[in-house]
N, C-alpha and C positions, 0 to 999 in steps of 0.2 A: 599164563595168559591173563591177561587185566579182562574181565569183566565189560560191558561194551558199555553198561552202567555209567562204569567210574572215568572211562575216555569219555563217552558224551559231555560229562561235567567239567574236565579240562578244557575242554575244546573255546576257543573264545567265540562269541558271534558277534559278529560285524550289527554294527546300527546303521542302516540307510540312512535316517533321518538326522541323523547330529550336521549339524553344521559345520561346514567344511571350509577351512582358510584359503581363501585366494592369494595367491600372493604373488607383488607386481613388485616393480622395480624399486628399488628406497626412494624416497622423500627425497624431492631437491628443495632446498630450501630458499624463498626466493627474497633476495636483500631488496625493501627498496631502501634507498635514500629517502631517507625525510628530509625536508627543507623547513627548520626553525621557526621560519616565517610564518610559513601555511599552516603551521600547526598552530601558532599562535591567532594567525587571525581565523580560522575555523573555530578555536578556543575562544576569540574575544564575542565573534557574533553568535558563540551558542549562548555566550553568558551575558549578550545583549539580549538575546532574544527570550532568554529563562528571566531575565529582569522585567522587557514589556509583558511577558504572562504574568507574573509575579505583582506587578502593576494593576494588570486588566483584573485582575482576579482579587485584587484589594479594592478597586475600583467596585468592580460588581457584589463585593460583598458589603460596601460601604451602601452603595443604593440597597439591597436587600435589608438592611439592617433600619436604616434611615426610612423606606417603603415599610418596612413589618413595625415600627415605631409611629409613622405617622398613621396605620390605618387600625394601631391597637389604640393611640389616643384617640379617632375618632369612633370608636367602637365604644371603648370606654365613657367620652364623653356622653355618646348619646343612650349608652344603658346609666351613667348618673344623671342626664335628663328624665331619661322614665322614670326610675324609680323616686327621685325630685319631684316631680309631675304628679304621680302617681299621690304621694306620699302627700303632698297639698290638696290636690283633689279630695281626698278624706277626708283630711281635716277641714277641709270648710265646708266640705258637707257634716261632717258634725257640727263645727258652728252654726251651721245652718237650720240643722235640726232642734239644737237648743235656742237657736235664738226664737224658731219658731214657737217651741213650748213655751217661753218663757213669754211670747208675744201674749198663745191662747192662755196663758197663766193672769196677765196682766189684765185683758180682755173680760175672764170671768170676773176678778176681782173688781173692776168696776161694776158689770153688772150688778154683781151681790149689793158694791153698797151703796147703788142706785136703789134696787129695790128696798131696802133697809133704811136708809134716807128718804123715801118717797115720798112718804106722808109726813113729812117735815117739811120738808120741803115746798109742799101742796099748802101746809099749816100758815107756811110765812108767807107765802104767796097771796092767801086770802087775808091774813092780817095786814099784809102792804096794803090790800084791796079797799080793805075795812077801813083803814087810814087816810085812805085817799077820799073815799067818798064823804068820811068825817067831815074833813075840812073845807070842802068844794073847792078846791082854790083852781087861778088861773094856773095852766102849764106851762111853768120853766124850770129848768135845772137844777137849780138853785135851788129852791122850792121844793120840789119833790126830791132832793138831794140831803135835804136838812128831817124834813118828815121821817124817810127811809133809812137813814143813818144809825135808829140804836137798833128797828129789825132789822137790819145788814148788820151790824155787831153782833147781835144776839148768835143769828148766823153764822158766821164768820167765828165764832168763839169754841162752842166745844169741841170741835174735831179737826182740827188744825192741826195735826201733829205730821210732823214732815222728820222722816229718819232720812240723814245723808251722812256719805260715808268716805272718808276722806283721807289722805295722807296726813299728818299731822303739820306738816312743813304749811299746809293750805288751810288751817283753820281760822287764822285772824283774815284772810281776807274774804274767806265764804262767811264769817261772821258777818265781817265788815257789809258784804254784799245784802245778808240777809236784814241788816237793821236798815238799810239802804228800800228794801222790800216793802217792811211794815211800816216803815214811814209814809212809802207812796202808796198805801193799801188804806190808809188810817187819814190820812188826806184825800183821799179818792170816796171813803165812806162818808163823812163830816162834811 
C-alpha cells in the first residue's frame, strides 16, 4: 500500500485562477474592396495636408527665429549703448578732472608770479610816474608813447620766454605768426 504521503504528491491541483480560453466561432475574415481611387485621393490630401503643416510649422519657426533675432539685436544694441555711455561718461569725467587740476595748476602759477613780479612791477609803474612828471608835457599818445617806450622795453625784456609746443609740420608758420607778433608789440611800444 503507497503511503497517503506519496499519493498526496501525485495528485495534480487544479488552479482556480489561471486564465481560462474562451473559445467562439473562427475568424471570418471580412474582404472589402478597396477602390484605387479613394485610396489615392485619402493618400493625396493626407500629404497635402502633412505639406500645409509642414509649411505652417517652417512658417512659425521662421517668425520665431526672425522675433529671437530682432529682439537679441535690440538687447544687444542697447547693452552696447550702456556700456558706450557708460564708458564716455568716465572718461570725460576724467578729462574733466584733469582739466580742472590743470586749470587750479595754471591759476596758482599765475598767482606765484604775480607775487614775485610785484614789486617790479610797482618799480616800473613809479619810474613811468617819475617820467611823466619829469617832463610836464601835454597829453597825447604820441607823447606819452615815445617817453614810455624804453620802460615798456625794459619790461617787456627779461621774462618773455613763451614755450610752445608743436607738431613739426607747423613750425615755419607759428614762426611766421610769431615774428608777425613782435613786430606789432615793437610798433605798439615805439
Amino acid at each position: 500500500m503507497e503511503l497517503s504521503n506519496n499519493v498526496w504528491k501525485q495528485a495534480k491541483v487544479i488552479d482556480n485562477n489561471a486564465p481560462k480560453p474562451i473559445i467562439t466561432e473562427s475568424l471570418i475574415e471580412l474582404v472589402v474592396e478597396s477602390d484605387d481611387q479613394t485610396v489615392q485621393a485619402i493618400n493625396a490630401a493626407n500629404q497635402e495636408l502633412r505639406q500645409q503643416i509642414m509649411t505652417k510649422a517652417q512658417e512659425a519657426a521662421e517668425a520665431l527665429k526672425s522675433q529671437a533675432f530682432t529682439e537679441g539685436q535690440a538687447a544687444g544694441y542697447e547693452d552696447g549703448y550702456q556700456e558706450g555711455k557708460l564708458a564716455g561718461d568716465q572718461m570725460a569725467q576724467q578729462i574733466s578732472f584733469e582739466a580742472e587740476q590743470n586749470y587750479a595748476a595754471a591759476q596758482a602759477e599765475i598767482a606765484t608770479y604775480l607775487r614775485d613780479k610785484e614789486a617790479e612791477i610797482v618799480a616800473f609803474a613809479v619810474e613811468m610816474a617819475g617820467e611823466i612828471v619829469k617832463k610836464q608835457i601835454t597829453l597825447d599818445e604820441t607823447t606819452i608813447g615815445t617817453i614810455l617806450a624804453p620802460i615798456l622795453m625794459n619790461l617787456a625784456q627779461p621774462d618773455q620766454l613763451v614755450t610752445v609746443t608743436a607738431n613739426p609740420v607747423h613750425h615755419d608758420i607759428l614762426a611766421a605768426k610769431l615774428d608777425d607778433k613782435k613786430m606789432k608789440f615793437l610798433i605798439f611800444t615805439i
